[in-house]
C-alpha positions, -999 to +999 in steps of 0.1 A: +107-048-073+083-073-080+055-072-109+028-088-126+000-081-151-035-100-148-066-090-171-095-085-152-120-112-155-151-097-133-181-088-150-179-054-134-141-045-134-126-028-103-160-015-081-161-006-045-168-040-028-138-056-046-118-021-045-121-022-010-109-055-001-079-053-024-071-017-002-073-040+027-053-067+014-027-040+000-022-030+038-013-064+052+023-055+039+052-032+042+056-027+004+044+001-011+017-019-037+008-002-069-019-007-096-012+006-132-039+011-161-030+030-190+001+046-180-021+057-145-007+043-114-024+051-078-015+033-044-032-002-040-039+010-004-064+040-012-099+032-025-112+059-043-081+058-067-081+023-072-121+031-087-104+063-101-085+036-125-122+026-141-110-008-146-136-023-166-139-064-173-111-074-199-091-045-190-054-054-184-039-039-151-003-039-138+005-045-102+042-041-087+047-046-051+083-029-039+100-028-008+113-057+020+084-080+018+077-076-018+080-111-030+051-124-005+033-092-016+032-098-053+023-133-045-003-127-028-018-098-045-016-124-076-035-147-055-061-122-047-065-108-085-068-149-094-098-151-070-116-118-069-112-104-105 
């Protein structure tokens, strides 16, 4: 299992155009990906949950990736969260 934490940095948090492309980027692997705010964790993979989280700008989120590709998972979800949030 592979994790990392990353405070969001976008103005708006976690909305449904950058919701949507983390869902997509989520299903590029065979780990099950996982985002976790407040003691609430949802699949990476489904959208409305990941807006379920209301991740707001400054909020800090946890994301563990686990599974047999899990290492490129987590680095590229970091990757993502460093560009997009």
């Amino acid at each position: 299992m592979r994790s990392f934490k990353y405070t969001i940095t976008d103005e708006v948090g976690i909305h449904a155009r950058p919701a949507g492309l983390l869902a997509k980027k989520a299903k590029e692997f065979d780990s099950a990906i996982t985002v976790e705010k407040d003691g609430k964790s949802v699949n990476a993979t489904k959208l409305m949950m990941l807006m379920g989280l209301g991740v707001k700008c400054g909020d800090t989120v946890t994301v563990t990736a686990e599974g047999t590709d899990e290492e490129a998972a987590a680095a590229a979800m970091e990757q993502f969260f460093k560009e997009n949030l």
